[in-house]
Every structure is written in C-alpha cells, then in structure tokens.
C-alpha positions in Angstrom: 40.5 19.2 10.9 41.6 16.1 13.1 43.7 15.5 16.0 46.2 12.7 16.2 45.6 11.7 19.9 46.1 8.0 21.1 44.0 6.4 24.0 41.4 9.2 23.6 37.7 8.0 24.1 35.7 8.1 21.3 32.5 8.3 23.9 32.2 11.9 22.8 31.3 11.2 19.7 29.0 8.2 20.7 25.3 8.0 21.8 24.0 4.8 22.7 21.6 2.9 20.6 21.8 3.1 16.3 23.7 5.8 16.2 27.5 4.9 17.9 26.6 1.6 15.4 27.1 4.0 12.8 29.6 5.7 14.5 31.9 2.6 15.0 31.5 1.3 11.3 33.2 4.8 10.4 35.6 6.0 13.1 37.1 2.3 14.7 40.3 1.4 13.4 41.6 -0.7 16.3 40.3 -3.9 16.4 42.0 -5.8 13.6 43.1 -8.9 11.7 45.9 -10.3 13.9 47.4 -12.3 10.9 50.1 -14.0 13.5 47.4 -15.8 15.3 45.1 -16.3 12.3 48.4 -18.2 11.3 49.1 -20.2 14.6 44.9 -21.1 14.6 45.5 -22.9 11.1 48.6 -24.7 12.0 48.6 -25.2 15.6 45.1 -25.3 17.0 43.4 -26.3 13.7 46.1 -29.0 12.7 46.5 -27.8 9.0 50.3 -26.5 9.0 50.7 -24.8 5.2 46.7 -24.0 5.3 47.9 -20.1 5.8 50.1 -20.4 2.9 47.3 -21.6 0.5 44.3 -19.2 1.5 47.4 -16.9 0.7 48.0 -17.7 -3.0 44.8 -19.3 -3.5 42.4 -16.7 -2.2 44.4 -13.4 -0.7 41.4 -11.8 0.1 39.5 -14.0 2.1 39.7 -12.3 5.6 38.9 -8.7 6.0 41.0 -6.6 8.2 38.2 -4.9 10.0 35.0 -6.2 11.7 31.2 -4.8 11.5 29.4 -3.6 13.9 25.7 -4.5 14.1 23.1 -3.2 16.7 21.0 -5.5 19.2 17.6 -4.4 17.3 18.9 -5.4 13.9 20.6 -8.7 15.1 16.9 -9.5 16.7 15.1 -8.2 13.9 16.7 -10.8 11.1 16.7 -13.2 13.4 12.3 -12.8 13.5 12.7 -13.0 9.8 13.9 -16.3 9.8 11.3 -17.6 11.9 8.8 -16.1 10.3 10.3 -17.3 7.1 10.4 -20.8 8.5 7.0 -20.5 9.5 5.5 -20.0 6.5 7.7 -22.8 4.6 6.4 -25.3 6.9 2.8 -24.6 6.1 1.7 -27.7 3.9 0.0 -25.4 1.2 3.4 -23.9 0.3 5.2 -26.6 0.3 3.0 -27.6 -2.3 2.7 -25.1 -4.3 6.7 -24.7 -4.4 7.8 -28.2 -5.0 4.4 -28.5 -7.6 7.2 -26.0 -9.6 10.3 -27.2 -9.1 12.6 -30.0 -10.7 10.8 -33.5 -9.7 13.8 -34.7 -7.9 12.9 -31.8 -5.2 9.9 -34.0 -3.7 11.8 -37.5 -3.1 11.8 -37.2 0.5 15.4 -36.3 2.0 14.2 -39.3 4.8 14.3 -37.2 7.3 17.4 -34.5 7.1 16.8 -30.9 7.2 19.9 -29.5 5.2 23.0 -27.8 6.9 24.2 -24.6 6.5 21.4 -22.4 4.8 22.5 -19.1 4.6 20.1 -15.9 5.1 21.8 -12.8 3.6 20.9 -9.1 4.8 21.5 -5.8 4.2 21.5 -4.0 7.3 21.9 -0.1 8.0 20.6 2.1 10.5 18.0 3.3 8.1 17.7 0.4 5.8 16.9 -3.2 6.2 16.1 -6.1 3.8 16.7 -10.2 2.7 18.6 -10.2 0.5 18.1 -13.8 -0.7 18.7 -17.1 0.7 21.1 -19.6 0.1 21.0 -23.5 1.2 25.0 -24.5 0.9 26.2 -21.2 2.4 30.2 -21.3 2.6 32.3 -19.7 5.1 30.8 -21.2 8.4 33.9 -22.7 9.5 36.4 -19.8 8.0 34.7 -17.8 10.3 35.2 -20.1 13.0 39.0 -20.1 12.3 39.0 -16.2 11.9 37.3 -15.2 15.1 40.1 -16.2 17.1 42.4 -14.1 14.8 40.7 -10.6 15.8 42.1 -8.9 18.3 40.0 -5.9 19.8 42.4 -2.7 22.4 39.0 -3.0 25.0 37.2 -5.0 26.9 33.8 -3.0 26.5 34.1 -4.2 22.5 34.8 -7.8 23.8 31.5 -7.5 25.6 29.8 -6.8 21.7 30.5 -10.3 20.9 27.2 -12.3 20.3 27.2 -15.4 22.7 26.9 -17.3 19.2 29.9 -16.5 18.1 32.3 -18.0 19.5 34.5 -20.5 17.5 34.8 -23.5 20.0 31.2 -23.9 20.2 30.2 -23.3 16.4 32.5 -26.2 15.9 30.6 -28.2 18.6 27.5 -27.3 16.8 28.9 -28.1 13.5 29.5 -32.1 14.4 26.4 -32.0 16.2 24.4 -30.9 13.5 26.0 -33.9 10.9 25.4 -36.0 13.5 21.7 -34.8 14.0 21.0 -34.8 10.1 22.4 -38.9 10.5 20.1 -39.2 13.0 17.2 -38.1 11.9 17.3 -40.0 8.9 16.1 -43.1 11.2 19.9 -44.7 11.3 20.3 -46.5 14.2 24.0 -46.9 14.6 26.9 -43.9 14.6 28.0 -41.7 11.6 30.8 -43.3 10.3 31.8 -41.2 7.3 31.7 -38.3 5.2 32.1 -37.1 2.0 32.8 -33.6 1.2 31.6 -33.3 -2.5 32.1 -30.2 -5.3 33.0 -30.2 -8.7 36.9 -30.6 -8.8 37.1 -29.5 -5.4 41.0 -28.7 -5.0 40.1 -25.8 -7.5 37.4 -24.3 -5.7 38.0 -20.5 -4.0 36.8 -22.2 -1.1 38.7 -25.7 -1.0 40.8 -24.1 2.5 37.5 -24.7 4.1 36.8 -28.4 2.9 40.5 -28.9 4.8 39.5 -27.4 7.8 35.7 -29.5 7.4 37.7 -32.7 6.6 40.2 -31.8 9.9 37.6 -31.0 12.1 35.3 -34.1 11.3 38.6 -36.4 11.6 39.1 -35.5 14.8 35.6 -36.8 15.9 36.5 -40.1 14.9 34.9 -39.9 11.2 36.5 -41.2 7.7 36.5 -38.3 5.8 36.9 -37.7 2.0 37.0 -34.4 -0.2 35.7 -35.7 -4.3 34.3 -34.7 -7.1 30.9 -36.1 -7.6 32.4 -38.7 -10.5 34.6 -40.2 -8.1 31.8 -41.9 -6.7 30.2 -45.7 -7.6 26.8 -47.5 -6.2 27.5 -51.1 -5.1 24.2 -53.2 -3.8 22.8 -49.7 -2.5 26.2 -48.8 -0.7 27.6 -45.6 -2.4 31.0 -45.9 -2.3 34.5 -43.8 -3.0 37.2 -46.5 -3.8 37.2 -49.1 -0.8 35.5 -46.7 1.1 31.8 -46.8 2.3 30.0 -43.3 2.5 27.1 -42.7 5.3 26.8 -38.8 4.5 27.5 -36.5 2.0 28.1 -33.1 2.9 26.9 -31.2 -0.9 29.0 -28.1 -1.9 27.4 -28.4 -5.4 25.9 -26.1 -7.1 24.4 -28.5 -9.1 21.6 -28.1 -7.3 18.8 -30.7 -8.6 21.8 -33.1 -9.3 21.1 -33.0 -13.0 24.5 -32.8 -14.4 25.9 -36.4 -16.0 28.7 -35.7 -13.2 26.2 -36.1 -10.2 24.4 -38.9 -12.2 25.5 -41.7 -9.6 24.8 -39.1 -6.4 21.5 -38.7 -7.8 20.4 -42.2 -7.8 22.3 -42.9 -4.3 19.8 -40.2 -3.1 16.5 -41.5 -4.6 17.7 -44.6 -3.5 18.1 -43.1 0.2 21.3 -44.8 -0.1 23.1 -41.7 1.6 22.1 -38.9 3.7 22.9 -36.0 1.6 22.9 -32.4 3.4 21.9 -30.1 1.8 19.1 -31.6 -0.6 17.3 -30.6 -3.9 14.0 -30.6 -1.7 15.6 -27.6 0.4 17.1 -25.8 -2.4 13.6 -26.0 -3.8 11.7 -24.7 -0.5 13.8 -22.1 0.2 16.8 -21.0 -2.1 15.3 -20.3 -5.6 14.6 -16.9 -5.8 11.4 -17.3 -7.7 10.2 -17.7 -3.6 11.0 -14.4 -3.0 8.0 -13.5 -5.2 5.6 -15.0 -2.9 7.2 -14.3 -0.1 7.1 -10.4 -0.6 3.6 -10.2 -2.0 0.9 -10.0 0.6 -2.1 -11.8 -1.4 0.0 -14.3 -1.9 0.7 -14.7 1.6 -2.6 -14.1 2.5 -4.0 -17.3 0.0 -1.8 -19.6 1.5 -3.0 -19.1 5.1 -0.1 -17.0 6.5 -1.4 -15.3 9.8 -1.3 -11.2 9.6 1.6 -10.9 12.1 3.9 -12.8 10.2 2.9 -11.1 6.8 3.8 -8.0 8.6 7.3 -9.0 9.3 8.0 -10.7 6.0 6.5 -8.1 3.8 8.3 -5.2 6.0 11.4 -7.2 5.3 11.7 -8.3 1.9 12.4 -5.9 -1.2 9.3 -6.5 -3.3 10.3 -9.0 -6.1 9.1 -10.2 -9.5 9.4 -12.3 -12.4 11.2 -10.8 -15.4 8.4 -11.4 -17.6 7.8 -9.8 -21.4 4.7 -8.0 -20.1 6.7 -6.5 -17.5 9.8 -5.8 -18.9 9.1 -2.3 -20.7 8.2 -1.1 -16.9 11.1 -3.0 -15.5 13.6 -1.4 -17.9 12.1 2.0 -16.7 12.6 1.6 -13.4 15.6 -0.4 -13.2 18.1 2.3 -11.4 15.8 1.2 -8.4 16.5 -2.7 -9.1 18.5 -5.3 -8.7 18.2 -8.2 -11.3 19.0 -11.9 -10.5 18.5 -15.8 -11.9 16.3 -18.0 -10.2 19.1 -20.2 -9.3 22.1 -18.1 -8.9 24.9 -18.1 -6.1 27.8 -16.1 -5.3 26.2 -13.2 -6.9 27.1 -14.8 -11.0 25.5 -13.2 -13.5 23.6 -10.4 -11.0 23.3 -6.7 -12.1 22.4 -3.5 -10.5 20.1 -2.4 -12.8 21.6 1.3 -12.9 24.9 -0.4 -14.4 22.6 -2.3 -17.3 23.9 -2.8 -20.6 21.3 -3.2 -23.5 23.3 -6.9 -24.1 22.8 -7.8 -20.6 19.0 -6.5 -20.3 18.9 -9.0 -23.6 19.9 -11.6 -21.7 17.6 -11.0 -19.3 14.8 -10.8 -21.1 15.5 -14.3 -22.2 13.9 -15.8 -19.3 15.0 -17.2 -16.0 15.6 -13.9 -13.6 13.5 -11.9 -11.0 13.8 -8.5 -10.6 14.2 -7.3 -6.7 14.0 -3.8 -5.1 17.0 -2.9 -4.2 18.4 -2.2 -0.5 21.3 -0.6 0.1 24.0 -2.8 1.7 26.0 -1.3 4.8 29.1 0.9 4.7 32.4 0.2 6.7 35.1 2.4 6.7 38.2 0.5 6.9 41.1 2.8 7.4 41.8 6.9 8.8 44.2 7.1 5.8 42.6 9.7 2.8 40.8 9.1 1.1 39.5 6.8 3.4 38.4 3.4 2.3 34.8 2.4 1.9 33.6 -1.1 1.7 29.9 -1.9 1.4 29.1 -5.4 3.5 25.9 -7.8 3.8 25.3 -10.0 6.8 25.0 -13.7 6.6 23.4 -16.0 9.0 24.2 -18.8 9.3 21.1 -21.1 10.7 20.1 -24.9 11.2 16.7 -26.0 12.3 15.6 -22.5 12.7 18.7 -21.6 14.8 21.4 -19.2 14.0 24.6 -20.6 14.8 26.8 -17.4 13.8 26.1 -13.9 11.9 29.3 -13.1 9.9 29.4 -10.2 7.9 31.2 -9.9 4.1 33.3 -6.8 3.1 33.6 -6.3 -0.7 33.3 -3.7 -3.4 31.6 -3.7 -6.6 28.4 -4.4 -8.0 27.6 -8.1 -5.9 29.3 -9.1 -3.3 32.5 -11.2 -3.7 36.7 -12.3 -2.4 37.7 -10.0 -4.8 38.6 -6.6 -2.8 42.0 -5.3 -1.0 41.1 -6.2 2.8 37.6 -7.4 1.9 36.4 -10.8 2.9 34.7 -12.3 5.5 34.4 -10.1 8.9 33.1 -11.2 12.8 30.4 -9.1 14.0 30.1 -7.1 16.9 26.7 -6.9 18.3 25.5 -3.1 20.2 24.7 -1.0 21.8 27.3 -0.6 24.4 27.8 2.2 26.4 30.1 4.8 25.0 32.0 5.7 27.9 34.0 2.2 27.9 35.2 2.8 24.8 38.2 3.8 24.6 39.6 3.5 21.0 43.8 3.1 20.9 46.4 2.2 18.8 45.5 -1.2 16.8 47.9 -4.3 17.6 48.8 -4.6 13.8 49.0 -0.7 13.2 50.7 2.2 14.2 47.7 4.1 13.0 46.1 6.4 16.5 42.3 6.9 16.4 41.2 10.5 15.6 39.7 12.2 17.4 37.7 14.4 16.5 37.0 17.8 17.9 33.9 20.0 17.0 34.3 23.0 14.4 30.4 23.9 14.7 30.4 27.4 15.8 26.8 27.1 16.6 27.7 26.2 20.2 28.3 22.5 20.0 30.3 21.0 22.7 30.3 17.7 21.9 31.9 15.6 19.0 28.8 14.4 17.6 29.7 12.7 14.1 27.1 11.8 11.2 27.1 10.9 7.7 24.9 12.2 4.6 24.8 12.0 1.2 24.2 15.2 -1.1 24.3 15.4 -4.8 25.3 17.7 -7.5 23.6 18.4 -11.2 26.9 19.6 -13.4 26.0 21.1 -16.7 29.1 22.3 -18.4 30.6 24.9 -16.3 27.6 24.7 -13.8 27.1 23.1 -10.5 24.1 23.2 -9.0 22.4 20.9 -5.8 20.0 18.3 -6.2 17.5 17.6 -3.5 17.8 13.7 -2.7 13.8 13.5 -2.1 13.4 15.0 -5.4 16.0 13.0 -7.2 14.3 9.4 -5.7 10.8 11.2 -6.7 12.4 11.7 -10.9 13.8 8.4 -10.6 10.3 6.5 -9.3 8.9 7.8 -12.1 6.8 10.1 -9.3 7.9 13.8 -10.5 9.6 15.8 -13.5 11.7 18.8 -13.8 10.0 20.9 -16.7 13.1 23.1 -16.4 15.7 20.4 -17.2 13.7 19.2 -19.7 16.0 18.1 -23.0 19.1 18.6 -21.4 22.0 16.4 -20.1 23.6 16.7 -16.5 26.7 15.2 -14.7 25.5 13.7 -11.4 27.7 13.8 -8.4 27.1 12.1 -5.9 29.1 12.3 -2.2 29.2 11.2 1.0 30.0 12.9 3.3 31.3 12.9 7.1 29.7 15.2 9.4 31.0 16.7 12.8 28.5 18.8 14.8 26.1 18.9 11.3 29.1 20.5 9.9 30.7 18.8 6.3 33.9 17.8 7.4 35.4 15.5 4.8 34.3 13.3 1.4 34.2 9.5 2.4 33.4 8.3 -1.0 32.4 9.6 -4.9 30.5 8.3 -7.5 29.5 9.7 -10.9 27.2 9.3 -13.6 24.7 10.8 -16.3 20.9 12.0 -16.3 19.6 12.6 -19.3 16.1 14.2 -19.3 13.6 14.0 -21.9 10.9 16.7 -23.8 9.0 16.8 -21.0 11.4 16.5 -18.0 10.8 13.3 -17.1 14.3 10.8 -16.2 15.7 9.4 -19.8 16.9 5.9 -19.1 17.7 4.5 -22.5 19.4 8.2 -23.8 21.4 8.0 -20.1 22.5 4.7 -21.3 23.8 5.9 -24.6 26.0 8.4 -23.0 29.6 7.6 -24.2 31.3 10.2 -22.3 33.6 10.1 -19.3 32.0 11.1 -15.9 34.3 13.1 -13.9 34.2 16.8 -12.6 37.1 18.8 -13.4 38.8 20.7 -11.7 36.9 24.0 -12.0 33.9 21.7 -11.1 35.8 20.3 -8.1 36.2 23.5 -6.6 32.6 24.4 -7.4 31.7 21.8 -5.5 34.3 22.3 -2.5 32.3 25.8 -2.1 29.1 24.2 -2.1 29.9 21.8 0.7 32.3 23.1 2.8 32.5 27.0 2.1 34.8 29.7 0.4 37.7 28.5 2.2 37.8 24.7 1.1 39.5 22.1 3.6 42.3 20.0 1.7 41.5 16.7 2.8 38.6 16.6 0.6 39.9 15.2 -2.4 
C-alpha cells in the first residue's frame, strides 16, 4: 500500500492548520536524535566529558529519538491557562483558603522568592485538551537545553517550527537569571555567591546528569556550587553551612515537600529562620502543586465564591478535567465510573502510585479508599508515531511547560508508554517541540541523518475520485463473543460507559473488546497503528458490569479466526498484510 520514495513532499498529504499537526506526529520520520552531537554538547560545549556515558547506564532512555509537533492554537491556548491559573492564585481569598489547609510551614513567608521551575503538564490533541496537574520542582529544564542542540531536522521549513523560546543558549541565560532574580528579590543586597543543589542521596537520583549540568552551568557564572543530601547540611550563628562552605541559595529537588522528614530537619529551620533562599518553597508547593487545588480550580462555584471574574472561569473550567476528593460518600460512584478516571494522591510526582482507573485492582481501589487521593477525568494524552517500521511504534506524550513568574521559558514534550508517564520506554524520554502550522508545500520529508529509513509516501487507494493523499486517523471497536465479531459504535460505547445508555440485547453476556486504531488514506483504512484488548461484562439489565469485568481471569486476545473477522470488517474481503 506504500511507496518507498525519498525527497518526496509530504505536502500532499498536508493541510495547514490542526490537521498536518496530526499529520506530522504520524508520518515524520526525519528529524531525529543526532546522538554524535548530543555527545560533543555534553563534553565539549557543556564541559562534562563522561556525562554521555552516565545518562547511558544510568538512565538509557532519557532522550526520545523523535520530536512532537504541537500547533500555534494549542501552544497559545496552555499558555492562557497559566495566566489564568496565576491569576486566580494571586487573589488573597485563595491564598487563604489554600494555605488555611496545608502543612503550617507553607505560610512562613519565602521573603520574597517566587520558586523556580514549576512545571504545568498537558495533554494536548487536536481534539482533546486538558492540565494535567502541576508540579513546583519540575526536572528536565536543562536536559532539554542540552538536547535541543542534538536534533537535527532535513528542512528548513521545520526549523522555522521552532518556538523563539526554545532555544538552548537563551534558556540557559534565563536559567542564571532567574537564581539570580529569586536572590534578589529576597531583599539581599550584595551578589549570589553560592548554591546548593539538594535531593535525597542525590548521586542516586534518575536525574543526578542534570544536577552536573546545573552545578557546570552555575560554575561558570562565577558561583560555588555543591550537589548534597539535605543531612549534609549544619546551621552556624544563622549561616547554613556545607563543610567550610557558606550557602546563599538552595536550589530544592526534594520531594519532601513541607520539609518534614528528620533529614531536612536543619533545612527547615535555615528556612524559617530566612537563613537561605530556598527555590522552590513549601508555600509554593502549597499554592499550586497539591492536587487537592485542582478541585477548586475545576469547579465553577468554587471559583465563583472566591471572586474569580467569568472570563477566566471560562478558560480554567474549559481546561481542567473535573476533579474530586476520593471521599467514602463518593466512592461507590467513583468505582462505577472509574474507566472514565484517573486516580492520583494529593502529593504525588512522577506519576508514583497513579492509576488509570480502567486498569484498577480491588487492592489498589483499597488503597485508595484509604484517604489521600483525587479522582480526575481523564484526557487523553497525544500519540506520536515514532518509526515507518510495522507495526509501527506508538508512544503516547504530555507537554510540560516550563514557567517562572508567569513566563514560559520552554515547552518540552515527554514520550513514554504505559499507564503514567515515565524514562522507562525504548526511545521514549524527553522530546523538543515543534510549534505549527507551517505551510505544507516546504516540507519536504527525506532520509533522516541517523537512518537509512525514506519517508513513505503515500499515494491514494480511494476509488471515490480522491486525488490527493489526504491521511487521517480513527479509532473503531469490536464486540467479540466466541466466534462472533461484531462493531461497536464509539458514541454508544462512551454513552454504556457514562452510565448514560444500556444494551437490553447484551444484557448477561460477556464480550471481548477490540479496540484499533487505525490509519486512514483518502477515508480509506489503510493499516492498524496500534491494539488494545479487554472485557465488558454486562449485567441483567444491560447496563456496563465494572466489578464482574474486573473479575474476568481470562486472556484478552482475538484469535486467529477473529483476526481475520476483523481484517474483513475493516479493510474488506481481500485483507492487506501489513495489518498485523
């Protein structure tokens, strides 16, 4: 069904606007991770010779070998989010009512400092957008730094994509600038002096490579750096100290996040005693990263009590997944609905101990149930096809911006698969982002400089007259019942899954649901980009079974007579072989 044919334009099968975003998420293969200069970055221009050779046994899958593509009016649109977001947590009457709940340490006054590198995670499609959550001691900022000079794109019409933001020379800049401003603003008169990079047994972290490149960077704007675990630390005559050394700033990578832990117990009182500037603070974790805000922030009396004006409730509530409070009167409903939820603690990170409620186990749920989570509609996160191999590769990715004093500094995007996101996937990790729409006839798609993989492209099989390559994507599912295969409306199935409609005829029976998605050329099915399987058990009266479903201890997987059932379904009598 494909043509190998290098240096074709893919502008065929782009339209301006959402779409070629789409488009360039599935069919772009050239732009990739040139590992030779993400190499000579580290040791040459960075200064960290053997730096490459660590975030290669330490963390392998740190970089992703692809980037994401992200359109103009999504880029703009999470950017309004923010603001609006850091709108409504300046208002005196949230702050308030926040820190009036949160640990007692999160209303010392941080004397002046605003916190550095919060993190507001997205997911972003063309038809889907939510926040995701937001995080105050986002990591990655300067990975991302080092690995957008290690990208190499075959045009210059993809160069043009880059967001003026993201460029690694100046995110440095703003990266010492910021420090400096947090020092600053804290009402010291004379320079930063020193730093302190502080995490629990920081040499062990996944990210420790960073805290090199943080410790580099800062050295070579003429500040004493240290990387320590928050014991290393003593308070001498209010002067926090690390050895002989004297420490102005500490740059917090905990995620002890009220500084509560005997570990941080000499931090904490440097802090109260506003013998340090330390970025970021409990008072910012508090205002902005426990999820128990997203509550408030997605329900529109709430807003409304606390004064926020209707156009910014309009933004926040079109933008956040309606959240709640894992409480006992809720959780019977909760449980029901939970194949449309996601379920995290108040003060997670790095998605740890975060479930997608459809993969709940009854020992999790218990868990759960014993206090301390929110329960958040869920949004679907993006899709990137890495590779024109079959089956091809699909990686779901969020987008995280990186902001400081309600600025983004850089949007980078985070490949992964499974349930949350995470450095745990084959050419997963972090990604640059390419910001659209471009016009599609300077694209012109070749060879990659890593590969000797050629773009497809891909010519038009619709016999209905098309004469253009016009490629989309759509999902379509499958009821299997023994030796039966029948279609499933997707309005339908959201409608038995919300609880909002039943299927008399199904009623006390068991079904394997298939679920695929598919690449269209010219409206027609042309392959299967990815497969996922699982049960739906209905009750007496045809309504969704979520507990039986659960029970199910039987392995979901069509057979062969079912996959060619289903070939015939999709793609006609005369199945193409690439579809499997």
């Amino acid at each position: 069904m494909t043509d190998n044919m290098p240096g074709l334009p893919i502008a065929a099968s782009l339209s301006t606007g959402a779409n070629s975003i789409e488009i360039l998420n599935s069919e772009c293969f050239c732009i990739s991770l040139d590992t030779k200069a993400l190499k000579q970055a580290l040791a040459t221009e960075i200064g960290q010779p053997g730096l490459f050779d660590l975030i290669q046994q330490r963390c392998p899958y740190l970089f992703a070998t692809r980037p994401v593509f992200v359109s103009k009016a999504n880029m703009a649109r999470m950017e309004q989010v923010i603001h609006a977001i850091e709108s409504v947590v300046a208002l005196p009457a949230y702050r308030d009512k926040v820190l009036g709940e949160s640990p007692h340490i999160a209303s010392h006054n941080p004397g002046g400092a605003m916190s550095v590198f919060f993190g507001y995670d997205f997911h972003v499609t063309e038809d889907g957008f939510g926040l995701i959550e937001i995080n105050t001691n986002a990591g990655g900022a300067m990975l991302n730094a080092v690995l957008a000079r290690a990208h190499r794109a075959c045009c210059p019409a993809i160069e043009k994509m880059v967001a003026v933001q993201n460029k690694s020379s100046a995110l440095e800049d703003d990266i010492v600038a910021m420090f400096q401003q947090e020092w600053s603003l804290s009402a010291h008169q004379r320079a930063l002096r020193s730093i302190a990079i502080v995490d629990d047994n920081p040499s062990q972290q996944y990210l420790y490579p960073e805290f090199l490149l943080f410790q580099q960077l800062f050295q070579r704007h003429g500040l004493e750096v240290v990387i320590a675990d928050p014991s290393e630390f003593t308070l001498h005559e209010g002067v926090l100290k690390h050895g002989n050394m004297n420490i102005d700033l500490v740059y917090n990578r905990l995620t002890d996040f009220s500084l509560s832990e005997p570990a941080s117990a000499t931090l904490r009182e440097a802090y109260l005693q506003n013998a340090i500037v330390l970025t970021p603070n409990p008072q910012a974790h508090a205002l902005y990263a426990d999820k128990r805000n997203l509550v408030l922030l997605s329900n529109k009396d709430r807003l409304q009590a606390l004064g926020v004006p209707k156009a910014t409730q309009d933004i926040l509530l079109a933008a956040i997944p309606h959240t709640e409070i894992v409480l006992p009167e809720n959780a019977e409903r909760l449980w029901q609905k939970r194949r449309g939820l996601f379920f995290k603690p108040f003060a997670g990170f790095g998605g740890r101990a975060a479930y997608r409620g459809d993969k709940l186990t009854k020992r999790v749920w218990k868990e759960i149930l014993a206090g301390g989570y929110i329960a958040q509609a869920l949004v679907i996160p993006g899709r990137r096809v890495i590779s024109d191999l079959e089956p091809a590769q699909v990686l779901k990715f969020d987008l995280r911006n990186y902001t400081y004093d309600d600025k983004v500094q850089w949007v980078a995007a985070r490949l992964y698969q499974g349930q949350t996101t995470n450095f745990r996937t084959l050419d997963g990790g972090f990604a640059p982002v390419y910001e659209g729409p471009i016009d599609p006839s300077e694209i012109i798609c070749s060879t990659s400089p890593e590969s000797d993989n050629e773009f497809p492209h891909i010519g038009c099989h619709n016999d209905a007259g098309c004469t253009e390559s016009v490629v989309q994507h759509e999902t379509r599912l499958f009821l299997i019942e023994e030796d039966t295969v029948k279609p499933l409306e997707h309005d339908f199935y959201l409608a038995l899954v919300r609880g909002k409609s039943t299927a008399p005829e199904f009623a006390g029976r068991r079904f394997m649901l298939v679920d695929w998605y598919l690449r269209l050329v010219c409206c027609q099915p042309e392959t299967v980009v990815n497969e996922t399987c699982s049960w739906l058990v209905f009750d007496a009266e045809g309504r969704l079974d979520f507990n039986a479903d659960h029970e199910v201890d039987v392995e979901t997987a069509p057979t062969e007579a079912h996959w060619a059932q289903l070939k015939e379904l999709v793609f006609g009598a005369v199945a193409v072989s690439n579809t499997k």
